[in-house]
mmCIF file of the N, C-alpha and C atoms, coordinates in Angstrom:
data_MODEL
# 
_entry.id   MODEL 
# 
loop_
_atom_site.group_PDB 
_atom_site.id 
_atom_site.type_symbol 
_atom_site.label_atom_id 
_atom_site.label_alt_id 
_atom_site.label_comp_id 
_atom_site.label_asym_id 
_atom_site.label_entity_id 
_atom_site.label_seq_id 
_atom_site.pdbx_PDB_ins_code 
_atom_site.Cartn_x 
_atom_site.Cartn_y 
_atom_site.Cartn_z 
_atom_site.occupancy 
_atom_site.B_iso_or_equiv 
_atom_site.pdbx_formal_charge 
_atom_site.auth_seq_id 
_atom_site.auth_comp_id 
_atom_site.auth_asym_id 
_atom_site.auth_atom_id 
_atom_site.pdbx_PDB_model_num 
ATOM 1   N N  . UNK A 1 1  ? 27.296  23.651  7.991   1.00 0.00 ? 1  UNK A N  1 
ATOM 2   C CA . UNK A 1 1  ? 26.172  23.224  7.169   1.00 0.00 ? 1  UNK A CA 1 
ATOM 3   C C  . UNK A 1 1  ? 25.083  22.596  8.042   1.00 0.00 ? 1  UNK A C  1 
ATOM 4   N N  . UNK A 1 2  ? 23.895  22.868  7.994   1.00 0.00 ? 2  UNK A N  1 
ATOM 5   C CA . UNK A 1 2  ? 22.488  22.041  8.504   1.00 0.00 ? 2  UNK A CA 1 
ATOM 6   C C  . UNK A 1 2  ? 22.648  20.826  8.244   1.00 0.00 ? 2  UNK A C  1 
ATOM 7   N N  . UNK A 1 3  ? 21.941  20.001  9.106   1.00 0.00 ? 3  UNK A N  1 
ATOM 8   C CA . UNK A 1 3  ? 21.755  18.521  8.646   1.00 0.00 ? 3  UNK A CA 1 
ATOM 9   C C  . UNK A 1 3  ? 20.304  18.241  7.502   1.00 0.00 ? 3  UNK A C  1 
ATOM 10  N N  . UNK A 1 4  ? 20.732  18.044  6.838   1.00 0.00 ? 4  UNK A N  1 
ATOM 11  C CA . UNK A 1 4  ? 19.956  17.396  6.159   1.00 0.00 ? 4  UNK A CA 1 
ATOM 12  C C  . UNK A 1 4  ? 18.508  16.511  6.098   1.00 0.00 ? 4  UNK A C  1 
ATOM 13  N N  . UNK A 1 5  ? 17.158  16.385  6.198   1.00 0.00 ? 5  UNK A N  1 
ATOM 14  C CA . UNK A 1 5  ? 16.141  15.755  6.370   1.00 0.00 ? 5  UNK A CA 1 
ATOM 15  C C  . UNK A 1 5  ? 16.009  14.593  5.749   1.00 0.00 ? 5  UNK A C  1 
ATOM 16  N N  . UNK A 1 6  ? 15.813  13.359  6.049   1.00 0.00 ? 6  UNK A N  1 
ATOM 17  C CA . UNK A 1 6  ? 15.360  12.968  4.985   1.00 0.00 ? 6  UNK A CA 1 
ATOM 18  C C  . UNK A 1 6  ? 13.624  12.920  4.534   1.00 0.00 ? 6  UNK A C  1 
ATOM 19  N N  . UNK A 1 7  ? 12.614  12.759  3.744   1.00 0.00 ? 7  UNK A N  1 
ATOM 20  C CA . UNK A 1 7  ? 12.015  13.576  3.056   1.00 0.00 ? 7  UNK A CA 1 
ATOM 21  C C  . UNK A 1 7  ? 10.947  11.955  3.645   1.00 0.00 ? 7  UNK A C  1 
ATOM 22  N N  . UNK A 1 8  ? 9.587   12.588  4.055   1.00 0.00 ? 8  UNK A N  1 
ATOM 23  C CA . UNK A 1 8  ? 8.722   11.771  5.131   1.00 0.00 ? 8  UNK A CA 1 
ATOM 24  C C  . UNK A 1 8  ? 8.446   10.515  4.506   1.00 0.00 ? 8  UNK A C  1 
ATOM 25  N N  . UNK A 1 9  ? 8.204   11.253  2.950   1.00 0.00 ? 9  UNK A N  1 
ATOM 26  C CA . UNK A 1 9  ? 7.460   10.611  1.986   1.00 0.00 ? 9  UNK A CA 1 
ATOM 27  C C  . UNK A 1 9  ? 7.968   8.899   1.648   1.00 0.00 ? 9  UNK A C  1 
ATOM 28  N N  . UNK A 1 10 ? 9.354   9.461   1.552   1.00 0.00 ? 10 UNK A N  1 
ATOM 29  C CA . UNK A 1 10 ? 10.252  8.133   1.561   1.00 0.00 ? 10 UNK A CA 1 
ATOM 30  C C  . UNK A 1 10 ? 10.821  7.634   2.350   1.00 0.00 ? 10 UNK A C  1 
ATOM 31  N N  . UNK A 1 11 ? 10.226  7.478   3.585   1.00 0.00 ? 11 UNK A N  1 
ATOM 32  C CA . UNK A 1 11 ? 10.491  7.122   4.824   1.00 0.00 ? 11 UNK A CA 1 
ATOM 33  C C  . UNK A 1 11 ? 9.263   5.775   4.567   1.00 0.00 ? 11 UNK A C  1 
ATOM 34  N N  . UNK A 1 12 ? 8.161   6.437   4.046   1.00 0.00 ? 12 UNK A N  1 
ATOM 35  C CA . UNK A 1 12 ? 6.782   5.591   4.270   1.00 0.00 ? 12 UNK A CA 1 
ATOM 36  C C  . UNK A 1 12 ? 7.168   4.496   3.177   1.00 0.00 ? 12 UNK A C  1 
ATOM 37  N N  . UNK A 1 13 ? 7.706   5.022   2.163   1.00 0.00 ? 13 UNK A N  1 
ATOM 38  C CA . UNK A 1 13 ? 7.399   4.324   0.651   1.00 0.00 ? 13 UNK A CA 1 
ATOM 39  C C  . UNK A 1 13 ? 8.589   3.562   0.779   1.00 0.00 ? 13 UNK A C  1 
ATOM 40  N N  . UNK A 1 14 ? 9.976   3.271   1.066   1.00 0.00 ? 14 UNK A N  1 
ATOM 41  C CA . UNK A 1 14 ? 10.496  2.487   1.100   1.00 0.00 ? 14 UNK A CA 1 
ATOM 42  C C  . UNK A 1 14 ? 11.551  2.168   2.080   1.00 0.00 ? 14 UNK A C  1 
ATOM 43  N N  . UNK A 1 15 ? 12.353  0.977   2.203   1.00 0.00 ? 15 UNK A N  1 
ATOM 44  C CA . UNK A 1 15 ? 13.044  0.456   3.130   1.00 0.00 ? 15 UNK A CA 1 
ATOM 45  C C  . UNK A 1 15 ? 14.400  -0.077  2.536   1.00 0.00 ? 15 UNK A C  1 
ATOM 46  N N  . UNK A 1 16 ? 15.453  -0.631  3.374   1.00 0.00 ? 16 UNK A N  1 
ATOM 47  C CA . UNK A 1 16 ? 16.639  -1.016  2.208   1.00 0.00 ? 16 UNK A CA 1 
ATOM 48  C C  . UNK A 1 16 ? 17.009  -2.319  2.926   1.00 0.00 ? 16 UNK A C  1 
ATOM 49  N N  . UNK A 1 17 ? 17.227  -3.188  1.739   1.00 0.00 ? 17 UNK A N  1 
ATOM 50  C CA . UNK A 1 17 ? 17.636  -4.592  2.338   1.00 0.00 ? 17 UNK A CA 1 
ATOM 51  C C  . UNK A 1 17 ? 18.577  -5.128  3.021   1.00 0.00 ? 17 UNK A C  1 
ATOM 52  N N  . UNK A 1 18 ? 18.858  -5.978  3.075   1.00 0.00 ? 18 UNK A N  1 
ATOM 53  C CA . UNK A 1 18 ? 20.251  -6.380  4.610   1.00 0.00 ? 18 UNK A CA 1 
ATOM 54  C C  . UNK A 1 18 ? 21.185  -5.681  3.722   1.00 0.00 ? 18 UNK A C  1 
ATOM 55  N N  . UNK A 1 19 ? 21.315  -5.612  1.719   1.00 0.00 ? 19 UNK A N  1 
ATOM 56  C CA . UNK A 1 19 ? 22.234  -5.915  0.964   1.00 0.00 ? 19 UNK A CA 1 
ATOM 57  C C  . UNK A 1 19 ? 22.349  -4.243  0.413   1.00 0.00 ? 19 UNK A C  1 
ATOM 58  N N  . UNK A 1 20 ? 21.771  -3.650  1.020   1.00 0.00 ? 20 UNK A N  1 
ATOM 59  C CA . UNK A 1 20 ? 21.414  -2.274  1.113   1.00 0.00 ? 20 UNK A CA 1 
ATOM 60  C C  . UNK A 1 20 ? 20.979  -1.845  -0.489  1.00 0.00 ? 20 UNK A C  1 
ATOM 61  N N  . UNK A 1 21 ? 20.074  -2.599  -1.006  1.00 0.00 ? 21 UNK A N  1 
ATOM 62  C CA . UNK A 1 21 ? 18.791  -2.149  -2.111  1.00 0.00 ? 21 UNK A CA 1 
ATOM 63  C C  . UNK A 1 21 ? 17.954  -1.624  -1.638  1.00 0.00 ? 21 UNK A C  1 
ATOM 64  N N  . UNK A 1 22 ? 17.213  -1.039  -2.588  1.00 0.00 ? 22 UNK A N  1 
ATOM 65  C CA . UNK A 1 22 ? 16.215  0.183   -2.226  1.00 0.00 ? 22 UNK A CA 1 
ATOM 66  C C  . UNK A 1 22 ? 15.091  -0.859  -2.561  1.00 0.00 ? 22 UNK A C  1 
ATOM 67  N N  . UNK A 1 23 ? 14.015  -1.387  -1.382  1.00 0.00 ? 23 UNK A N  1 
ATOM 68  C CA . UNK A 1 23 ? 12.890  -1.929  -1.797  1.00 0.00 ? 23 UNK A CA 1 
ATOM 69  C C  . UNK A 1 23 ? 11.814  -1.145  -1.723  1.00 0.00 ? 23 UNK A C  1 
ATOM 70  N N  . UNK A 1 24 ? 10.540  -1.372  -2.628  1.00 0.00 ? 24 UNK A N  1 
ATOM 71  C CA . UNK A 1 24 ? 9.226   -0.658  -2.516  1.00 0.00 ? 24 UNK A CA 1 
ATOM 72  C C  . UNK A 1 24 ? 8.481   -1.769  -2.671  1.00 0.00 ? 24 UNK A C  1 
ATOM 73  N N  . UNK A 1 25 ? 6.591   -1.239  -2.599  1.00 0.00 ? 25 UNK A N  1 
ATOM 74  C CA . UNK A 1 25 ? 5.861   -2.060  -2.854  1.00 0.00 ? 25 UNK A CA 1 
ATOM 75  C C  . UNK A 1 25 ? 5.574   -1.906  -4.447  1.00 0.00 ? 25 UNK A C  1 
ATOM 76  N N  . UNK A 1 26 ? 4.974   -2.805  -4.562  1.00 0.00 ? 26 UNK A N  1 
ATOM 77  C CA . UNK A 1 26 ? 4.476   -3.070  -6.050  1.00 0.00 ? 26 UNK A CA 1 
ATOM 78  C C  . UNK A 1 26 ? 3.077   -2.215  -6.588  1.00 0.00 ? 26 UNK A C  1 
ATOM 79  N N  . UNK A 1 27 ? 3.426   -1.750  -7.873  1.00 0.00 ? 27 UNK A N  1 
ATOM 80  C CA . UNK A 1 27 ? 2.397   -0.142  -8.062  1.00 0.00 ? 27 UNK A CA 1 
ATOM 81  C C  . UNK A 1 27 ? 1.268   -0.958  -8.723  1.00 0.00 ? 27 UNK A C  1 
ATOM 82  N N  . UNK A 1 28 ? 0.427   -0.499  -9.102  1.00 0.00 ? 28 UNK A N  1 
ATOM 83  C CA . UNK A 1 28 ? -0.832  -0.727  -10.220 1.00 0.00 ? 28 UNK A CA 1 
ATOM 84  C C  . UNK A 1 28 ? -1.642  -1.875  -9.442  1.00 0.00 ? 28 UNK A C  1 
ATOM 85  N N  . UNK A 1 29 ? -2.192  -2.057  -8.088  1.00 0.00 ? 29 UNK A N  1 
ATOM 86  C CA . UNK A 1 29 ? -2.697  -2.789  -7.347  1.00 0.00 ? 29 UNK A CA 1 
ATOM 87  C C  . UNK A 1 29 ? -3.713  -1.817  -5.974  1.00 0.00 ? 29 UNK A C  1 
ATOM 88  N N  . UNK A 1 30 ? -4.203  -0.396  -6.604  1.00 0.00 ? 30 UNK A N  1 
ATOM 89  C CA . UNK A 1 30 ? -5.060  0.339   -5.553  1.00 0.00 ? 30 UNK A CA 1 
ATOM 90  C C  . UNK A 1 30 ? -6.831  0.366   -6.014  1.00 0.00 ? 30 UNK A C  1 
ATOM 91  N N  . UNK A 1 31 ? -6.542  0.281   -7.538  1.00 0.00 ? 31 UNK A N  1 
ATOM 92  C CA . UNK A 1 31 ? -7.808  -0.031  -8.384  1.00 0.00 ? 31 UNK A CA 1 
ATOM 93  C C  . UNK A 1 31 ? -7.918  -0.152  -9.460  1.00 0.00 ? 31 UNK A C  1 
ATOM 94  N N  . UNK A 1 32 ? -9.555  -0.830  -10.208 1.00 0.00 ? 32 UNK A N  1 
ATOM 95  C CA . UNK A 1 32 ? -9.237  -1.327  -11.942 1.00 0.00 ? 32 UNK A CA 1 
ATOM 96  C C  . UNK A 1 32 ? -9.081  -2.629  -11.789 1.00 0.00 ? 32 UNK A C  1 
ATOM 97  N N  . UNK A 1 33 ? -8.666  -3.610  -10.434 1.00 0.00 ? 33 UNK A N  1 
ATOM 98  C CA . UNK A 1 33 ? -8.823  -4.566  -10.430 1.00 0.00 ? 33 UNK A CA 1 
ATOM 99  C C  . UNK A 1 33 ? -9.355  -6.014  -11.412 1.00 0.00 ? 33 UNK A C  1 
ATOM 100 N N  . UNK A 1 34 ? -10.400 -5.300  -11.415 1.00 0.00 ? 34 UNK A N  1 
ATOM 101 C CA . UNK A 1 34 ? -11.192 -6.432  -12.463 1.00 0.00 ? 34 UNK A CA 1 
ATOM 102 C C  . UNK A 1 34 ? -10.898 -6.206  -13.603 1.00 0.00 ? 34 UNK A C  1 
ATOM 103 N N  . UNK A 1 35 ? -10.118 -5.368  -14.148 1.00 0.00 ? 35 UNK A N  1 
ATOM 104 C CA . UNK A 1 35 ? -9.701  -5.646  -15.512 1.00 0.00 ? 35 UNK A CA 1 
ATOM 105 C C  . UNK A 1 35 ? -8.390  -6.135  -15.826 1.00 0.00 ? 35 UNK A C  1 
ATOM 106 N N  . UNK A 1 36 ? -7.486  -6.551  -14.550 1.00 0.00 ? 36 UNK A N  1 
ATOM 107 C CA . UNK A 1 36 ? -6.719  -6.959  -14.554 1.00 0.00 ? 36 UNK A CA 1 
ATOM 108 C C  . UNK A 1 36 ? -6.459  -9.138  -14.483 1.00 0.00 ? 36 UNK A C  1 
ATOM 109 N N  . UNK A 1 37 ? -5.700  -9.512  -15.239 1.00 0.00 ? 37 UNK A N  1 
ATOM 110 C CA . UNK A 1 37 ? -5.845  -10.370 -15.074 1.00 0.00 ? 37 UNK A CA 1 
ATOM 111 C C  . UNK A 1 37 ? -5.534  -11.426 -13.428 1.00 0.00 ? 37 UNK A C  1 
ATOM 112 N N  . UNK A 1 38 ? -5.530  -12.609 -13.581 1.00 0.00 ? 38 UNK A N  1 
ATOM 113 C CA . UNK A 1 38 ? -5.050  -13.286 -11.890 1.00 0.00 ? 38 UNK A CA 1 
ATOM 114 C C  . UNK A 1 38 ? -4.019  -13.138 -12.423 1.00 0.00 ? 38 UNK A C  1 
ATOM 115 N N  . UNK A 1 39 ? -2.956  -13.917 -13.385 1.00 0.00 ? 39 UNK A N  1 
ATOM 116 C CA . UNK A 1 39 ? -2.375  -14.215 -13.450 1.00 0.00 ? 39 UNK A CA 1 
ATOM 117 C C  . UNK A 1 39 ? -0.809  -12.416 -13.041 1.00 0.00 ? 39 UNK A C  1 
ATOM 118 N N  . UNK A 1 40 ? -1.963  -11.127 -13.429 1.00 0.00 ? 40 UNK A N  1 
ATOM 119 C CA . UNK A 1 40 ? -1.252  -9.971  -13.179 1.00 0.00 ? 40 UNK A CA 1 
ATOM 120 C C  . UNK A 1 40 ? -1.005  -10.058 -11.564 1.00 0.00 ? 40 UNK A C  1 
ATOM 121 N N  . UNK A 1 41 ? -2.550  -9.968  -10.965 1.00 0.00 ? 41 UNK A N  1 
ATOM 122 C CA . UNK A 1 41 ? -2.732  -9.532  -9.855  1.00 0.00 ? 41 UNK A CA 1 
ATOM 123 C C  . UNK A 1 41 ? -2.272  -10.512 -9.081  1.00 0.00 ? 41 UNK A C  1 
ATOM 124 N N  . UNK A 1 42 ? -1.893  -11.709 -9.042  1.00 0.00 ? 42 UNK A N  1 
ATOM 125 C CA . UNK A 1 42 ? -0.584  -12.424 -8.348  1.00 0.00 ? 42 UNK A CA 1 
ATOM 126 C C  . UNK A 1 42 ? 1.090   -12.449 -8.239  1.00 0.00 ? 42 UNK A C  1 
ATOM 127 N N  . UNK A 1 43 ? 1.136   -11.850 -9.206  1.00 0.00 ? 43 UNK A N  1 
ATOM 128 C CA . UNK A 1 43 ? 2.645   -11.644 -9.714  1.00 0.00 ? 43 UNK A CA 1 
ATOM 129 C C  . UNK A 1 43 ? 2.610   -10.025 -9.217  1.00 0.00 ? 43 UNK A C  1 
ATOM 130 N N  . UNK A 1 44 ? 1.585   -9.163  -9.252  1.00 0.00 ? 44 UNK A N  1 
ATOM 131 C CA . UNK A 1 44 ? 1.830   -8.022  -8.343  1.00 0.00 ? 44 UNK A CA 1 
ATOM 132 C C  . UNK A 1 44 ? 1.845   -7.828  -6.854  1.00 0.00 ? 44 UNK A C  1 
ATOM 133 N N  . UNK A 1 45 ? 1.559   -9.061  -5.960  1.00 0.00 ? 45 UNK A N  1 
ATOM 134 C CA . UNK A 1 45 ? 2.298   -9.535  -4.542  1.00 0.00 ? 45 UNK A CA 1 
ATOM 135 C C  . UNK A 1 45 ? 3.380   -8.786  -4.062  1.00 0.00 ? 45 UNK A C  1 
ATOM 136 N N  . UNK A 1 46 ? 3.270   -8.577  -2.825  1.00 0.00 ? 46 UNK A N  1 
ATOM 137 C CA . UNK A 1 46 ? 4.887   -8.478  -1.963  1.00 0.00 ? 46 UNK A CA 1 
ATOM 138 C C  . UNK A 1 46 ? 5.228   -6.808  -2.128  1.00 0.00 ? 46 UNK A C  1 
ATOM 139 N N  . UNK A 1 47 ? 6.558   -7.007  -2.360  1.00 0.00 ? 47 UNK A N  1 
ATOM 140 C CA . UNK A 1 47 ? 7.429   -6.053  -2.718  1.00 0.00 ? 47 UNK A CA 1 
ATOM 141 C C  . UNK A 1 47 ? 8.568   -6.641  -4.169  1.00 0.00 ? 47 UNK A C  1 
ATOM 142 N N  . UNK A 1 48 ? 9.352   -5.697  -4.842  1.00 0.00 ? 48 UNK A N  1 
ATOM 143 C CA . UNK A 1 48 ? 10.458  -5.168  -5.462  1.00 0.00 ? 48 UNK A CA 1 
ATOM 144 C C  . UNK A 1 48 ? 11.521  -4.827  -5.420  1.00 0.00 ? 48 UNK A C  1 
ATOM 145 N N  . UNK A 1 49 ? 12.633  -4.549  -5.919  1.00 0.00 ? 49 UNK A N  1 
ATOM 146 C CA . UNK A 1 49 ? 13.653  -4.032  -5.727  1.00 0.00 ? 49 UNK A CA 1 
ATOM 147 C C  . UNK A 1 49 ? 13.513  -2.805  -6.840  1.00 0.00 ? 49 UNK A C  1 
ATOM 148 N N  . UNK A 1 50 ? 13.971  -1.251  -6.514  1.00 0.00 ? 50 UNK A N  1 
ATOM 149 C CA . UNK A 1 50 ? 13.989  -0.505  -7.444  1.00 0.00 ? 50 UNK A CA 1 
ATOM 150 C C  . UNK A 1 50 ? 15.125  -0.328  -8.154  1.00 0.00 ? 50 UNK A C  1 
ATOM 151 N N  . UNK A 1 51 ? 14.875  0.252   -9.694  1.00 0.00 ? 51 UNK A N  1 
ATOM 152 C CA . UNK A 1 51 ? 16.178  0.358   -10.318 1.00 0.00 ? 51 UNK A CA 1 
ATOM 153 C C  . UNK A 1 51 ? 17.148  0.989   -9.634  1.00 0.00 ? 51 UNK A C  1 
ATOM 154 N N  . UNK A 1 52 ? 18.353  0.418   -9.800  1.00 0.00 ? 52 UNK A N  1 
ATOM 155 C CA . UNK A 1 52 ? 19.510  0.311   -9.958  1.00 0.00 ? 52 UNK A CA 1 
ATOM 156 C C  . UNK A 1 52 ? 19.624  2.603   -9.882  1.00 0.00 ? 52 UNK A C  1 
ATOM 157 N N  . UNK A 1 53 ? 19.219  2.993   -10.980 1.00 0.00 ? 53 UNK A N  1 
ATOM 158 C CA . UNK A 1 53 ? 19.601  4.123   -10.780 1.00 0.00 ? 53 UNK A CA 1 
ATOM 159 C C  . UNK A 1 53 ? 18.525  4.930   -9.960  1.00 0.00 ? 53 UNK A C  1 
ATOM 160 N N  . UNK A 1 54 ? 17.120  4.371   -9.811  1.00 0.00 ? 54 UNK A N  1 
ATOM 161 C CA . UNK A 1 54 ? 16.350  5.588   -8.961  1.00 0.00 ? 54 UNK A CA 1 
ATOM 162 C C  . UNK A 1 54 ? 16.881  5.129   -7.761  1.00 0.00 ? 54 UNK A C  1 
ATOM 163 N N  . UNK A 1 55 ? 17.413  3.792   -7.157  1.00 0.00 ? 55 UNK A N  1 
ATOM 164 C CA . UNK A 1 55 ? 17.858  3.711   -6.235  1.00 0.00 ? 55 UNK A CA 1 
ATOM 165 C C  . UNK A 1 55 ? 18.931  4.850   -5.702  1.00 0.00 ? 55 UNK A C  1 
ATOM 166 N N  . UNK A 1 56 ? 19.761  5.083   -6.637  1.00 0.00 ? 56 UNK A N  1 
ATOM 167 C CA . UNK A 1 56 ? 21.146  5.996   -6.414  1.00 0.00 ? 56 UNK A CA 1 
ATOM 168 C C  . UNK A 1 56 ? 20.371  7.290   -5.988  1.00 0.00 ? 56 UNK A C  1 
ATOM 169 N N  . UNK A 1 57 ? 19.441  7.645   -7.071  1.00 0.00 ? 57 UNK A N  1 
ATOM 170 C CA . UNK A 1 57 ? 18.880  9.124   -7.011  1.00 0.00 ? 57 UNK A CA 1 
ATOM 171 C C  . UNK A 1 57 ? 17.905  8.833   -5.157  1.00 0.00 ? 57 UNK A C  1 
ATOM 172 N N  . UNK A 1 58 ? 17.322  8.197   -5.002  1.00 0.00 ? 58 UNK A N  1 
ATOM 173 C CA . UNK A 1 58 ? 16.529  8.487   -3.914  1.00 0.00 ? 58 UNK A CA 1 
ATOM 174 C C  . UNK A 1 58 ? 17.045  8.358   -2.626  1.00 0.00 ? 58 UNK A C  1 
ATOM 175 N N  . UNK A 1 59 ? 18.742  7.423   -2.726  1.00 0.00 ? 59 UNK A N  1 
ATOM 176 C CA . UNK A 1 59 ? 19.451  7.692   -1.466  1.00 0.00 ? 59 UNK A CA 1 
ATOM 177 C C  . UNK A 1 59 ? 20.289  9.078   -1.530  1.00 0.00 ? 59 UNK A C  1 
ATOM 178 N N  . UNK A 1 60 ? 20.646  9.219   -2.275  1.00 0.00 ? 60 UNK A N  1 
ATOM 179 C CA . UNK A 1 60 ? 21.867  10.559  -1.853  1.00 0.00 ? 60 UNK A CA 1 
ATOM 180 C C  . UNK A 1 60 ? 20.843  11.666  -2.047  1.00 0.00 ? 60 UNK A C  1 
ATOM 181 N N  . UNK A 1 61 ? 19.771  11.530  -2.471  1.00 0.00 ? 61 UNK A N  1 
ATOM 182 C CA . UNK A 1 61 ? 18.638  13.030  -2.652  1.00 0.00 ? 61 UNK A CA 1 
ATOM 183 C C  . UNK A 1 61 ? 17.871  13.066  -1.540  1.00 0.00 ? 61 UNK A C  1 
ATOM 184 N N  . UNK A 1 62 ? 16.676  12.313  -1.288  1.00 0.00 ? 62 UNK A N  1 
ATOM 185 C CA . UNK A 1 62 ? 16.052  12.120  -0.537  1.00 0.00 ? 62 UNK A CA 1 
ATOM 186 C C  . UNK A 1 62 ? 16.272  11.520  1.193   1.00 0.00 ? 62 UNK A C  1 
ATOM 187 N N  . UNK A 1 63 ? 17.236  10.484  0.713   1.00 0.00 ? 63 UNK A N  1 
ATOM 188 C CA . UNK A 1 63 ? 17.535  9.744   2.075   1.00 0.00 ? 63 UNK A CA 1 
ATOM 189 C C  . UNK A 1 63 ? 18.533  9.799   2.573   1.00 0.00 ? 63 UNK A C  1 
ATOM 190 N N  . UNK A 1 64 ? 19.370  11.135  2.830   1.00 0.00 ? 64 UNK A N  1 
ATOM 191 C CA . UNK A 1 64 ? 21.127  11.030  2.762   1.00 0.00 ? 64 UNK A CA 1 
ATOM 192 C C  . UNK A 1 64 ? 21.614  9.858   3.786   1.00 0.00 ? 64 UNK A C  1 
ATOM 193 N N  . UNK A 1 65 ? 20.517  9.812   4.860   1.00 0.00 ? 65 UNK A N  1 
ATOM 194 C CA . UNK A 1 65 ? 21.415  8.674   6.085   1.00 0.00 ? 65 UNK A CA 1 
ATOM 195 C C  . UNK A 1 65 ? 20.806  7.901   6.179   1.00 0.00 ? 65 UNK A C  1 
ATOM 196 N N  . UNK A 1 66 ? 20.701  7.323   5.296   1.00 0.00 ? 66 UNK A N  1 
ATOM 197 C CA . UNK A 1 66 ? 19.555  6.144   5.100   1.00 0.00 ? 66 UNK A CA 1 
ATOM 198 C C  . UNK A 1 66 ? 18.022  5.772   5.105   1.00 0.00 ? 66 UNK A C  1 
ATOM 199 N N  . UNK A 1 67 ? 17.554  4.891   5.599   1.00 0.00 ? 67 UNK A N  1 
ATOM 200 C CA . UNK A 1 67 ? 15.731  5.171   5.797   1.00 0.00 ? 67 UNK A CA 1 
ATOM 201 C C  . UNK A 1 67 ? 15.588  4.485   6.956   1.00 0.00 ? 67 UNK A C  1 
# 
């Protein structure tokens, strides 16, 4: 069998924690700004942890040997 790639896209878009969760950054923060409140656009800071199941789907699909 070939080895497997993992896929560029999700190389860029996320990383996995010491605890091996799938982290990303936080979405709805590229524009529209001003119609968003502070109280949004502070609490949209940092990074996330992704669900529980796209996590499952984006390691064994996308990332077979990790990121």
């Amino acid at each position: 069998m070939p080895k497997l790639k993992t896929k560029s896209g999700v190389k860029k878009r996320f990383s996995l924690t010491a605890s091996g969760k799938v982290k990303r950054g936080q979405a709805g923060k590229r524009h529209g700004m001003i119609k968003r409140t502070n109280k949004q656009i502070r609490n949209l800071r940092g990074t996330t942890v992704v669900n529980a199941r796209d996590a499952e789907r984006i390691v064994k699909i996308f990332a077979p040997y990790g990121l």
